[in-house]
N, C-alpha and C positions, 0 to 999 in steps of 0.2 A: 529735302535730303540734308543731311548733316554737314555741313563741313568743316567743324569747328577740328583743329591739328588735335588736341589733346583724349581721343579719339582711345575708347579703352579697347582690349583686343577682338572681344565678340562685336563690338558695333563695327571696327575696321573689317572684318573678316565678311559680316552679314553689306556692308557697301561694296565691297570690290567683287563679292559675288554677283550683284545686282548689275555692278559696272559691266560685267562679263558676259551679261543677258545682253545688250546694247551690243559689246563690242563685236560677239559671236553674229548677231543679226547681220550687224555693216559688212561683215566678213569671208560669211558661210560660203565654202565650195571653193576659195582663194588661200589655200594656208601656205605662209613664210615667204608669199612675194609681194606683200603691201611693203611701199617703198616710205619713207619718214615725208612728214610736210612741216619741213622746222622751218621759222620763217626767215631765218640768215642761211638757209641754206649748207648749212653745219647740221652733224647729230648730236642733239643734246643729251649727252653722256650720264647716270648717275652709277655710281660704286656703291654697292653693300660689300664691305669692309673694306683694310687698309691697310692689314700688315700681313708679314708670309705671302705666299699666294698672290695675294689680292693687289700685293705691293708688285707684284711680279706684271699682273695683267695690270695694272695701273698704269705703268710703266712702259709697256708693249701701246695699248691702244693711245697715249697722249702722243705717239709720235703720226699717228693718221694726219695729212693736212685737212680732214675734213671734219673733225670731230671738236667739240667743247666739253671740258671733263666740268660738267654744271653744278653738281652737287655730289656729297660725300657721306657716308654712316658708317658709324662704328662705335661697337658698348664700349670700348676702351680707348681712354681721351688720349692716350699715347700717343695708339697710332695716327687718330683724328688731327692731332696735334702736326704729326709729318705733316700732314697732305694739306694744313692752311699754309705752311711753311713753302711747298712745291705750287699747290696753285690758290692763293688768295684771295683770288678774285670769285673762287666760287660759295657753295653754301652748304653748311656743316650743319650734320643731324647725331643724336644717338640712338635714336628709334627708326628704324628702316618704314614702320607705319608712317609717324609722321611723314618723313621724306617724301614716301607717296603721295600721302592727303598734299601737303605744299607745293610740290612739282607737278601733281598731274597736267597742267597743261604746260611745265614750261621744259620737262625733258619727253624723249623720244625713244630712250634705250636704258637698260639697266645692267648691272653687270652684280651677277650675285657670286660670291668667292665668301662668303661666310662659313662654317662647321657642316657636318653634311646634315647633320637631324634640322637645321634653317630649312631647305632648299626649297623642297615642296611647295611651302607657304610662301616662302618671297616669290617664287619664281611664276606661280600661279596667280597671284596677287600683282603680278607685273603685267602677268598677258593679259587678265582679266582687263585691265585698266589700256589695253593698247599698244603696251609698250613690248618693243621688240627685247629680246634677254639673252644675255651670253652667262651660261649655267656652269659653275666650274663642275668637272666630274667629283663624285660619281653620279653626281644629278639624283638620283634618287635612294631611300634608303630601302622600299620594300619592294615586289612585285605592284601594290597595288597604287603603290605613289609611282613608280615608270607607267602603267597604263593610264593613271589618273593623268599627268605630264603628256601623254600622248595625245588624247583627246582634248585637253585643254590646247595646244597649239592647234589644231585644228579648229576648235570651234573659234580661234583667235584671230590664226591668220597671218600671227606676228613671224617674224623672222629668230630665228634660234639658233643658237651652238653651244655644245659642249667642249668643257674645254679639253680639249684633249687636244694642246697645241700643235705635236709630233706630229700630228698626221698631214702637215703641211712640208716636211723631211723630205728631199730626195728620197732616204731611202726605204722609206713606207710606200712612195706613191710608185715605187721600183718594185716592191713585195707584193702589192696588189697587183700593180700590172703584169707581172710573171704568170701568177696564179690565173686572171682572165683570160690570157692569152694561152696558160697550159704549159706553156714553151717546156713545162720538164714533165708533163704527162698528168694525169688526174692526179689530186693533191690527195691523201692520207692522214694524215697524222702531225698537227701543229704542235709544238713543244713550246710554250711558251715559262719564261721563269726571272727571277728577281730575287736573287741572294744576297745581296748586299746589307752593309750592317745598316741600322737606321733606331730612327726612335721609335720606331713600332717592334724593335729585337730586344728594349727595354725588358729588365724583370717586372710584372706587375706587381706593386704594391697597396695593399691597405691605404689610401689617403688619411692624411694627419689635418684634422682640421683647421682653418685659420681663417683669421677675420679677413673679411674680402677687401679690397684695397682700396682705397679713395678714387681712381683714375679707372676702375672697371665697375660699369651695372650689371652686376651678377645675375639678376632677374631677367633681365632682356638677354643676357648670353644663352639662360639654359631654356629660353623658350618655350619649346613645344615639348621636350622632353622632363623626363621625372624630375619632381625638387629635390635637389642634393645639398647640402653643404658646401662651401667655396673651398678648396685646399690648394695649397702654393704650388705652383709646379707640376699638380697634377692634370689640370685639362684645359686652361689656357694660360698659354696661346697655341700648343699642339700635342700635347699630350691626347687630346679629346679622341683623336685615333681608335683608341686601341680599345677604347669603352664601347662596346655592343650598341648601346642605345644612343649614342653621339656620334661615334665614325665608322666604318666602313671595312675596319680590319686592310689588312697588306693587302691581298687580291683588289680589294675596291678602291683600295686608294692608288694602285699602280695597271691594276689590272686592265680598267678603262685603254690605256695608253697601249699596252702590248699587243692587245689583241682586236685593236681599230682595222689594219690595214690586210690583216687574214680575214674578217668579217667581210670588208669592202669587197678585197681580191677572191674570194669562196660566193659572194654575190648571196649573203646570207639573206638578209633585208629582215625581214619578219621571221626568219626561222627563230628554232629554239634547240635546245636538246633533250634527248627522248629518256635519259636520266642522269645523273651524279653521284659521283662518291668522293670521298675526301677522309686523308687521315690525317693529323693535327698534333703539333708539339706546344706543349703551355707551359711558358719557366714565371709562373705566380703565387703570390701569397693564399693560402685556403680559404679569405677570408672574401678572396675577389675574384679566385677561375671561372666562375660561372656569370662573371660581368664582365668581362674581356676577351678582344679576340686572339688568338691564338698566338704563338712566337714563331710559328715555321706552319705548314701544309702542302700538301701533296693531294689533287684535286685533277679528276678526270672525269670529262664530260663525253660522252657518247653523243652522235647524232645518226638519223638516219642517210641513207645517199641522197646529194644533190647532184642536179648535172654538172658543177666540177668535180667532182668523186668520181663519175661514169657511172652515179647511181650506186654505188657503194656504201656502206657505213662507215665511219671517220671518228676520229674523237679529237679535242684539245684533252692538252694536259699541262698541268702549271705545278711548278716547283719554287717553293720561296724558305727554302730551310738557309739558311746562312754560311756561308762558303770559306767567311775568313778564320782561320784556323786558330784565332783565341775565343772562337763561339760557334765554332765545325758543327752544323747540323749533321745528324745520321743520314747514311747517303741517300735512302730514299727518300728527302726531303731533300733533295737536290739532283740535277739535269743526269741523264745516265752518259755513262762513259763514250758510250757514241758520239752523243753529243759535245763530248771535252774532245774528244779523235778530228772531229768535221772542224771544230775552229781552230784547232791547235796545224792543220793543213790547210788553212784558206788564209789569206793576207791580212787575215785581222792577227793572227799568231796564236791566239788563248782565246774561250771563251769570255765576255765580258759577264758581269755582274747581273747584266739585267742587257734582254733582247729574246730573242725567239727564233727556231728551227723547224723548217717546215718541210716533211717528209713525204715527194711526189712520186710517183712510180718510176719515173726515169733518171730519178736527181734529188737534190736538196735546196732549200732557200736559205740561208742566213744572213741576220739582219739584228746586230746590237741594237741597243735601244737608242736613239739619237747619233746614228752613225751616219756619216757624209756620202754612203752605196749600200745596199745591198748586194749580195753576195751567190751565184748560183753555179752552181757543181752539177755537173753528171757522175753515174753510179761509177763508170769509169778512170772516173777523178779529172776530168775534163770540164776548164770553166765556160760556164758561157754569159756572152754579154749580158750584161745588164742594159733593159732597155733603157731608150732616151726617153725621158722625162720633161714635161716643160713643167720647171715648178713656178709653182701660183707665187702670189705675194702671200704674205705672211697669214697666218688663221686667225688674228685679233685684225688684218686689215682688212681681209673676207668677210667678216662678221659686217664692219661699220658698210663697206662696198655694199654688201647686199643689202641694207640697211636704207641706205641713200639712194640704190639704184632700183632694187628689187630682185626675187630669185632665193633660191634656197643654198646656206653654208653649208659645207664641206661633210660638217657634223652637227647637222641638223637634228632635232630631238625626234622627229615621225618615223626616223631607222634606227640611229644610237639607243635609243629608249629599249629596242628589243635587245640589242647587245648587250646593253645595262644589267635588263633581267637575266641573262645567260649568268652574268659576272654574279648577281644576287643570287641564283641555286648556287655558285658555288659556297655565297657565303652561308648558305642555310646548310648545305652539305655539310661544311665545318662545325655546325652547330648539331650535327646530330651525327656525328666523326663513323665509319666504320658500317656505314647503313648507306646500300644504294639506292636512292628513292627517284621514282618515274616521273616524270613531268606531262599532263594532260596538257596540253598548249588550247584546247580549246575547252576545256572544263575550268583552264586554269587552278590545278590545285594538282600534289603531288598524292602519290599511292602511301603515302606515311600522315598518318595526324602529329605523328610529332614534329614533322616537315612545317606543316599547311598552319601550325605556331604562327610560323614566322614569316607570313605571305601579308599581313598588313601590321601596326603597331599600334599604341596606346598613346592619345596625345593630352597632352596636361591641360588641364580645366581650365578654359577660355581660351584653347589652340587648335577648337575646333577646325576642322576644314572645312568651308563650304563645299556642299554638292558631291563631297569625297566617298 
């Protein structure tokens, strides 16, 4: 076998696949409660990247007292730069391959926060090799890389999460609990939404081309996605967003988060939804609408009954049209007036920007995004408690816990993965705007060819996936 570091992408890709036959054998029928054998009895930590985000979870898991942040990657010496600054002692990569080929036996965990069109391949690439992975959302970018991610922790073993760190809130795990328990009657109609201004409410522009900087590997940023040109400002360190083939559009980069603890609390697990539709505002140059996602949407997903419905049919619905009045979406790109009536009457005083309302036969749930309670009404205008909660320790210290101990995180990828894909028909719905298209959950493929496009992608030559 090979091991020399400088290891080009098809030979890396063709060994971690091979790793992955081994690792799957030692594994099969135990997934995500192999506990770590680090031999100081610490989990040896590695980070695929270091700035945004990545600084955030950096940040979050050095304060575990059981963890060692062992090694670090990032195409950009910038941010590489922080993190010999913060921890010195460890070892610096700009190839996330390498890192792997070098550490394989001396780290335990990986932590990928890279751009979302990375994930697939690091993250696969980690479990193949062993290693346990904490996957920032949206974890995947198609239908066919969340299934692919599904079966690969299985045949692995390793322990997983997404990051969707909320869902460790009081008052998420107060949303869910409501909904299990019913306490306001079979649930209905979740409103979920996110209007706030951002750099995805940016106008799209034509990029201006420019020589790529001394301090960033252009070629290792754009990976697995098409060759482009490097241009300033436009896709790193966060613009890469709004580009179709790099990020994930608003719903995916926020949607993860909103709609975790209605998932959990509706007891979805494997479900799906039986169709989609979506209608779409795009403030873009002519030269790029058809390579970027949207600047607002309005996205409703039908499901059939579950037994929290009473067996009834239900839908989400997500609003992200922009609320502040120098960039006033049309109102149907934003929450209906019901829902500005229900916050503007419950103790939060206003709707916030971003959170979700959930419409039960007996009452309402509401619940800002990152708020210290959840919030529950009867139809009478009567509150009722919020149940007691015992909140866990933090969701980067869940991760490293179940990691050292054994047991499956909070937001483990063998359930998130199906939420994932709900979150990915919205983003295909947006892509084919004013068409409501069916979801076969067991043909997997929707009743639209112009849909079932966008159910797997194109990966650039030598980014094959193994086994994908």
């Amino acid at each position: 076998m090979k091991t020399k570091i400088d290891l080009n992408r098809r030979d890396f890709l063709r060994l971690s696949g091979a790793a992955g036959l081994f690792t799957a054998a030692g594994c099969a029928g135990f997934p995500a409660i192999t506990s770590t054998r680090s031999p100081n009895g610490l989990l040896r930590h590695a980070c695929i990247g270091c700035g945004n985000m990545a600084w955030g979870d950096i940040n979050s898991f050095c304060t575990h007292p059981k963890i060692e942040m062992a090694a670090f990657c990032d195409v950009d010496a910038n941010y590489l730069a922080q993190m010999k600054k913060k921890f010195p002692q460890a070892r610096f990569y700009r190839d996330w391959r390498e890192m792997f080929e070098a550490e394989r036996d001396r780290c335990d965990s990986v932590t990928v926060s890279a751009p979302d069109h990375h994930h697939i391949h690091m993250a696969t690439a980690a479990m193949r090799m062993g290693k346990h992975v904490y996957l920032q959302k949206p974890m995947a970018k198609t239908m066919q890389e969340a299934a692919f991610l599904r079966r690969t922790v299985a045949e692995s073993g390793v322990v997983t999460q997404m990051g969707t760190q909320y869902l460790a809130y009081v008052s998420e795990l107060q949303t869910e609990a409501l909904l299990k328990a019913r306490t306001l009657g079979p649930a209905e109609h979740v409103y979920l939404f996110s209007t706030r201004k951002g750099l995805s409410r940016r106008r799209r522009l034509v990029p201006k081309l420019a020589p790529v900087p001394a301090f960033l590997d252009w070629d290792l940023w754009t990976g697995s996605a098409a060759e482009r040109p490097y241009a300033e400002g436009v896709y790193h360190p966060l613009l890469w967003r709004i580009w179709r083939d790099l990020g994930s559009g608003w719903v995916g980069d926020t949607g993860c988060h909103l709609i975790a603890s209605a998932w959990r609390g509706l007891e979805l697990g494997a479900g799906a939804p039986k169709d989609v539709v979506a209608e779409t505002i795009t403030d873009a140059e002519d030269g790029v609408k058809d390579l970027v996602w949207p600047t607002g949407a309005h996205i409703v997903w039908n499901f059939d009954g579950i037994p929290a419905t009473d067996g009834k049919p239900f839908r989400f619905e997500w609003f992200d049209g922009c609320a502040e009045p120098d960039n006033l979406a049309p109102a149907n790109f934003r929450p209906p007036q019901e829902i500005e009536a229900l916050y503007a009457a419950s103790p939060f005083k206003k709707r916030p920007h971003e959170g979700k309302a959930v419409k039960c036969r007996d009452g309402w749930i509401l619940q800002p995004h990152g708020a210290d309670f959840a919030y529950a009404v009867r139809n009478d205008g009567t509150p009722v408690k919020a149940p007691d909660v015992v909140k866990p320790c933090s969701h980067y210290h869940e991760f490293v816990n179940c990691c050292l101990e054994g047991g499956k995180a909070r937001a483990d990828l063998s359930w998130s993965t199906y939420m994932r894909e709900c979150v990915i028909a919205g983003e295909i719905a947006e892509r084919v705007p004013g068409t409501r298209i069916a979801w076969d959950a067991k043909a997997r493929r929707f009743d639209s060819e112009a849909a079932n496009r966008f159910l797997t992608r194109t990966y650039r030559k030598g980014w094959e996936l193994k086994g994908f």
